[in-house]
LUMZADREN-825446 format. One record per residue (C-alpha): residue in one letter; x, y, z. Coordinates in steps of 0.1 Angstrom, whole numbers, plus 5000, padded with zeros to 4 digits. Layout:
N
aXYZ
...
! end
This chain:
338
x622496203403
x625996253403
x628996333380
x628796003362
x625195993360
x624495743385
x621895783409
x623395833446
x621895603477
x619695813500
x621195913528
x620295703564
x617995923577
x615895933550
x615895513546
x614795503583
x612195763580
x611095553551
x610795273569
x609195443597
x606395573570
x605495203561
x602895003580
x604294673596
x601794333598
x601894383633
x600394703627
x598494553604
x597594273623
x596094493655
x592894703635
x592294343618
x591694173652
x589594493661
x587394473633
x587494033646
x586194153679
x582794253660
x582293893656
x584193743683
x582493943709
x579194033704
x577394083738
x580394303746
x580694583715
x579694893741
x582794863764
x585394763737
x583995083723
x584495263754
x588195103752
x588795243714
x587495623725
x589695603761
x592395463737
x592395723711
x592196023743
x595195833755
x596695903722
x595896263720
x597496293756
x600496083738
x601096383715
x601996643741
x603596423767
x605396153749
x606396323717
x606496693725
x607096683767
x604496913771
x603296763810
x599396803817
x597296723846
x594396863828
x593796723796
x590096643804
x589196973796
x589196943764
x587796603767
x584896773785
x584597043761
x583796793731
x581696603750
x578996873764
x578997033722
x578396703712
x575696713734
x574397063731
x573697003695
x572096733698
x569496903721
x568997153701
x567996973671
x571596903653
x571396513655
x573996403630
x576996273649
x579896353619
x578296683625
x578896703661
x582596543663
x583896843640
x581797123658
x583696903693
x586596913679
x586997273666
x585597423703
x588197203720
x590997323691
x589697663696
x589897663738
x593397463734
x594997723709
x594297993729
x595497843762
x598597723748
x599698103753
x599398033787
x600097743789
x603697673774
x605397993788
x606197793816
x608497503826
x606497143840
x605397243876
x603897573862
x602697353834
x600797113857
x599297393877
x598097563848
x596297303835
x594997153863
x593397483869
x591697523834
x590297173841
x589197263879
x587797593864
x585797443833
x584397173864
x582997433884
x581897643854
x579697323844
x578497293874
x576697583877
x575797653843
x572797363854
x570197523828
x572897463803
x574297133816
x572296983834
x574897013863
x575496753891
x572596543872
x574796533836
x572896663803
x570496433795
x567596383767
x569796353739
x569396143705
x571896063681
x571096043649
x571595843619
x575195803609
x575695993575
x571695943575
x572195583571
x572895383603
x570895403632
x572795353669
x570995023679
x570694833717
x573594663710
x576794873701
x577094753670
x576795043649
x578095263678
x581195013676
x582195033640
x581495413641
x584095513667
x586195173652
x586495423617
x586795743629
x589595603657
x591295433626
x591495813605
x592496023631
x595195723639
x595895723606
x596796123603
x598396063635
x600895833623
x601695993593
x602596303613
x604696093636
x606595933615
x607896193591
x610196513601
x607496653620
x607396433648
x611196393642
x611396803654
x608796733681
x611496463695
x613896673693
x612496953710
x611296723743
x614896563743
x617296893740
x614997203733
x618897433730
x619397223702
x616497213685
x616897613684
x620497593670
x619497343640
x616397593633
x613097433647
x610697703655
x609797533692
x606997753703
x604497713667
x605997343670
x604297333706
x601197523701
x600097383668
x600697043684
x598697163716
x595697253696
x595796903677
x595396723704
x592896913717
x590996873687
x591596473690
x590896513728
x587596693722
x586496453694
x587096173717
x584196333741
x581996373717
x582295973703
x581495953743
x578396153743
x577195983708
x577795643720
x576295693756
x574095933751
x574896093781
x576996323799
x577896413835
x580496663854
x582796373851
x583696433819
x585896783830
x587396573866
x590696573875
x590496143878
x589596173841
x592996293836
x594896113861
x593995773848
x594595873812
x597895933829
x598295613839
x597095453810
x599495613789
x602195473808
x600795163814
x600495133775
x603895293764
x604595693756
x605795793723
x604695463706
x601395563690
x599895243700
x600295283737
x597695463745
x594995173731
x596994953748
x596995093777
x592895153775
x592694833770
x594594683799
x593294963824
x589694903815
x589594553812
x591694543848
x589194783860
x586394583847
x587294253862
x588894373893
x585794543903
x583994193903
x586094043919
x586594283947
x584594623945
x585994773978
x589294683968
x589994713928
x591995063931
x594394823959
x595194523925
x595094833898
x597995053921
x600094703919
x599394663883
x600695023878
x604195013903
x604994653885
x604194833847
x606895123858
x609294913876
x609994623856
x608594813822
x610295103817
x608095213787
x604895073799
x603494743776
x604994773744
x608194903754
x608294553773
x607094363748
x609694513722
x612594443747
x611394053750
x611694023710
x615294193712
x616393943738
x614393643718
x616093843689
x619693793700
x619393473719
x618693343680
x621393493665
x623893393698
x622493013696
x623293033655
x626693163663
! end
């Protein structure tokens, strides 16, 4: 309050960071039509499942790329990493799946935190090496470990168990669908929240002009390794929803083509716009999908046009198109008004 006992407005910032914090109906609007596609589509829960897990990898990729500028080419290792505990525990007689994404998720946390040392010391080239290494290197270690893995023929003979000891994963996806459906939606959720408050305000500001961000007082390197090891911990629980859901789990899971598509669907979909990277799942997949029926020998030949058209005529993948259609909608309204 001020001298005269009058409340004074909140500053700009703070109104926009408000705004930010509140969810829109579109927002709204997109989990409602995911919890529609239960009903809608029926016969075809299993791969819009596999579209919410690639989705919600896409998003812990989104983190460290789009909002911190931290550039990966091997983010599937800690994909892999959840996906083979999940796993593991189930073979050895821990079945419940809450159980497994948290033990995934704090051995991916654990391997990201302590290679974030390693790997943010350097600029982007030594950045992509780096991890592109720890991805190749996890691969081969997999692949050898075959008494523990399974190796080249995946870790197999695994049961998931009940849901909280209530929900049993049936034929059909449907409990698989709504379980990764409400765990995508709370890690989302915390996602958002993070985002859209000062946080991910500092995390901007450190990929746009790190000298600045020094000079106003943002600690960069517990900004970037704090942030590293959360989405590794989102990366790793996203392999383990994989592993739950399939019930299976091969080398793939630690490739570098794991990584390099959830490159491209994270610019396909839009980085640094939270929902880009289920967009993006859900266009690759679904391109993948029916490309591959129509043509098998050639589907890669369609997706690499998909991919130059996104980044020439979309400069932020989906959503940054779709936003600059309702601007120009936007201002054609206002310019036939005036």
């Amino acid at each position: 309050m001020n001298a005269r006992g009058r409340t004074d407005p909140k500053p700009h910032y703070l109104l926009a960071l408000a705004a930010q914090e509140r969810w829109s109906r579109y927002e709204i609007a997109f989990w409602l039509a995911l919890i529609a596609v239960y009903f809608l589509f029926p016969d075809n829960l299993m791969l819009a499942a596999q579209i919410l897990i690639t989705g919600l990898f896409a998003v812990s990729l989104d983190l460290i790329l789009g909002y911190a500028g931290i550039v990966t080419l091997g983010h599937a290792a800690f994909f892999g990493l959840g996906a083979y505990t999940a796993g593991l525990l189930t073979t050895v007689g821990y079945t419940e799946p809450v159980l497994g994404l948290l033990a995934a998720g704090a051995v991916a946390g654990a391997f990201g935190y302590l290679t974030s040392f390693l790997v943010l010391r350097g600029r982007d080239m030594s950045r992509l090496m780096i991890t592109l290494g720890l991805g190749l290197l996890l691969h081969e270690l997999a692949n050898e470990a075959t008494n523990l893995t399974g190796g080249v023929d995946g870790l197999q003979g695994m049961v998931a168990g009940r849901v909280l000891g209530l929900f049993d994963f049936d034929l059909y996806g449907k409990t698989a669908y709504f379980y990764v459906l409400t765990v995508c939606f709370l890690i989302f959720a915390v996602v958002r929240a993070l985002m859209t408050a000062p946080y991910g305000l500092s995390l901007r500001s450190i990929r746009e002009n790190p000298q600045r961000a020094v000079a106003i007082g943002i600690p960069i390197r517990a900004r970037l390794t704090n942030i590293y090891t959360f989405a590794a911990v989102i990366a790793g629980i996203s392999g383990a929803l994989l592993t739950q859901t399939t019930q299976f789990v091969a080398l793939d899971v630690f490739s570098f083509e794991r990584s390099a598509d959830l490159l491209i669907i994270l610019l396909v979909g839009g980085t640094a716009t939270l929902y880009g990277g289920f967009i993006g799942a859900a266009v690759f997949l679904l391109a993948q999908n029916w490309l591959s029926t129509l043509n098998a020998q050639y589907w890669l030949f369609w997706l690499g046009i998909l991919l130059i058209v996104t980044t020439r005529y979309m400069r932020s993948g989906v959503l940054g198109g779709l936003k600059n259609l309702s601007h120009l909608a936007t201002r054609r309204r206002h310019g036939s008004r005036a």
